[in-house]
C-alpha positions in Angstrom: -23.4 -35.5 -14.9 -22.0 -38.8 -13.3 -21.6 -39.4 -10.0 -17.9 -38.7 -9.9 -18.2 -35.4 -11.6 -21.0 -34.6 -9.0 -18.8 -35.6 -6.2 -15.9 -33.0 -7.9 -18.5 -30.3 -8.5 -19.5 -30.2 -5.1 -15.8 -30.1 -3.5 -15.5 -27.0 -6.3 -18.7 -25.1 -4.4 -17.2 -26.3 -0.9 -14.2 -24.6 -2.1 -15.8 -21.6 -3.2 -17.7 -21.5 0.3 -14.3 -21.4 2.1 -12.8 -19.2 -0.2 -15.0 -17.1 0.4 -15.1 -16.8 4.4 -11.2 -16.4 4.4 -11.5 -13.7 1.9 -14.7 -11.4 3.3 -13.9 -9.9 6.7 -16.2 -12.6 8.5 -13.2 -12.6 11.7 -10.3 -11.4 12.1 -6.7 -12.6 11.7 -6.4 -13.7 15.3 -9.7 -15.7 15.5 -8.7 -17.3 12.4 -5.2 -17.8 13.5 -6.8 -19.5 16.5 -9.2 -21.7 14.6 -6.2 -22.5 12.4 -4.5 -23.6 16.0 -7.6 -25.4 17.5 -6.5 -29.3 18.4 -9.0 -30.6 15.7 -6.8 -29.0 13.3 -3.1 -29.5 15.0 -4.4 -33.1 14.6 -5.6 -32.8 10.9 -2.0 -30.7 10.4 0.5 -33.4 10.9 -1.3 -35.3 8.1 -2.4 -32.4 5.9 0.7 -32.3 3.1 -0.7 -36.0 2.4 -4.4 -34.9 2.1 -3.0 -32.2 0.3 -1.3 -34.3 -2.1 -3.5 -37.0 -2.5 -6.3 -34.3 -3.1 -4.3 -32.7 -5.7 -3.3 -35.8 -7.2 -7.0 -36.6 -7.4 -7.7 -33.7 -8.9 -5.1 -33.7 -11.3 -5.9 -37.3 -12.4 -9.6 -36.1 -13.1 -8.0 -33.3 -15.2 -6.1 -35.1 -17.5 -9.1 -37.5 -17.9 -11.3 -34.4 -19.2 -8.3 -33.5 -21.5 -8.6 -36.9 -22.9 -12.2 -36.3 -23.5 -11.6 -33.1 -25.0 -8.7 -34.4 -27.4 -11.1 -37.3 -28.3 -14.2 -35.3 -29.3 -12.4 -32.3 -30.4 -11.6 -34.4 -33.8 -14.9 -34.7 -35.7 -15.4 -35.3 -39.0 -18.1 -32.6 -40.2 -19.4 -34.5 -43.5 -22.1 -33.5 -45.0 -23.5 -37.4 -44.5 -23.8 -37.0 -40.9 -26.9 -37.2 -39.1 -28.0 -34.2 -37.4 -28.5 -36.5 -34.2 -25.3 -37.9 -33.9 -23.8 -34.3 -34.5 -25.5 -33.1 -31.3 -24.5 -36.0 -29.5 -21.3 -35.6 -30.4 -21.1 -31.6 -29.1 -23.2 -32.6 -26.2 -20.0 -34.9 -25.3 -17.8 -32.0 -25.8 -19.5 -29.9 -24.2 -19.3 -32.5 -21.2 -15.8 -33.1 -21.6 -14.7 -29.1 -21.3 -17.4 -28.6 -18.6 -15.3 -31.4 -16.4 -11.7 -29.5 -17.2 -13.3 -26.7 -15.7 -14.7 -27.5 -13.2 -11.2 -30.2 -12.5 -9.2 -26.9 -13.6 -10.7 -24.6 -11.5 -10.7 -27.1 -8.4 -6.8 -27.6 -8.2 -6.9 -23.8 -9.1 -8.9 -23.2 -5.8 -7.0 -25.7 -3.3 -3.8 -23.8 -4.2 -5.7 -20.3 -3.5 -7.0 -21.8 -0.2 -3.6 -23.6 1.1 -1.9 -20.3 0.4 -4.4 -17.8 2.1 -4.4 -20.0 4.7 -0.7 -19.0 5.3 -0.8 -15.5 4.8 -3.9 -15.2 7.3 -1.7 -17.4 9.9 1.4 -14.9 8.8 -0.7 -12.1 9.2 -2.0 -12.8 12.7 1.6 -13.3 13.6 2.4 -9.9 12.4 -0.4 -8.0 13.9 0.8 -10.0 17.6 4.7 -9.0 17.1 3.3 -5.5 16.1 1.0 -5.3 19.3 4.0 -6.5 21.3 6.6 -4.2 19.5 3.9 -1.0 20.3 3.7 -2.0 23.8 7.6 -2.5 24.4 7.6 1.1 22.8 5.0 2.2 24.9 7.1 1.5 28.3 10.6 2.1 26.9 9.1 5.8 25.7 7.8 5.7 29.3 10.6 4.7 30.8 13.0 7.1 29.4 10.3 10.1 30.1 10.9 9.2 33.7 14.4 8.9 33.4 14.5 12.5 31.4 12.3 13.5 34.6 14.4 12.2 37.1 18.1 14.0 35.2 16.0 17.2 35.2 15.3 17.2 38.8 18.7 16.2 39.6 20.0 19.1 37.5 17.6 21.6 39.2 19.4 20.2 42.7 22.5 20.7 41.3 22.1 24.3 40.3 19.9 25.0 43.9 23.0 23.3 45.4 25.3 25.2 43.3 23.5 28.6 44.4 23.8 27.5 47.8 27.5 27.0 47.4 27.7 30.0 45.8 25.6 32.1 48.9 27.9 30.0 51.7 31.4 31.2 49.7 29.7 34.7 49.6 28.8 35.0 52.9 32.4 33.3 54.0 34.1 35.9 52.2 31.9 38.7 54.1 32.7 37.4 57.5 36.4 37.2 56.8 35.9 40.5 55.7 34.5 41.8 59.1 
């Protein structure tokens, strides 16, 4: 494998690697949300549709070189006059040539996958903070309306006490008018 194809293998098993921690529960939304926030990568951010691109387009270069590849030895002429060396050369250079579309297919595959869990983790952490917020704003409204249910109940219970008491006082007027 040349040294180019190395290079693109081992940004494939990078990939992988970060893949990986984003998918398995390693931390959770809001830890990831605030290593997605850190100034290292605010900084990396403004740039990273550029990286992005220019990773992509990369990638995308090396892809259609390994197409090439695959067109070119694809076409062999089986005769029977063929040595069985240059055969096996010749499928040894395919099999090169599809080995590098995969591993170039699979790499653009994989920075898409990564660029858009990156988002739904970020969207995600969002979420869970608006739904801790919404719980706790629920929390003291139900609160707050229990003491203002509380407070009606008690002012009913003076009303009827006070209601009694008017009642007694009209009672007790009518039985001293009465003596």
């Amino acid at each position: 494998m040349s040294l180019v194809w190395t290079l693109i293998a081992g940004f494939l098993y990078a990939e992988i690697a970060v893949v990986l921690l984003l998918v398995l529960p390693v931390a959770s939304p809001y830890k990831w949300n605030r290593f997605f926030k850190s100034k290292f990568l605010a900084m990396l951010a403004r740039q990273a549709h550029l990286y992005f691109f220019l990773i992509m387009g990369v990638l995308v270069l090396f892809l259609l070189d390994a197409i090439r590849e695959m067109r070119k030895y694809s076409h062999h002429d089986h005769s029977s006059d063929v040595h069985l060396n240059v055969e096996m050369q010749h499928s040894m250079r395919l099999f090169r040539a599809q080995r590098n579309f995969y591993i170039s297919g699979f790499a653009i595959f994989l920075v898409l996958v990564i660029r858009r869990l990156v988002t739904l983790i970020s969207t995600q952490a969002g979420l869970l903070a608006q739904s801790e917020a919404s719980m706790k704003q629920a929390a003291s409204a139900s609160a707050a309306a229990k003491s203002l249910m509380a407070e009606k109940s008690t002012e009913k219970a003076k009303e009827a006490t006070e209601d009694e008491t008017l009642g007694e006082i009209t009672k007790l007027k009518d039985r001293i008018h009465e003596l």
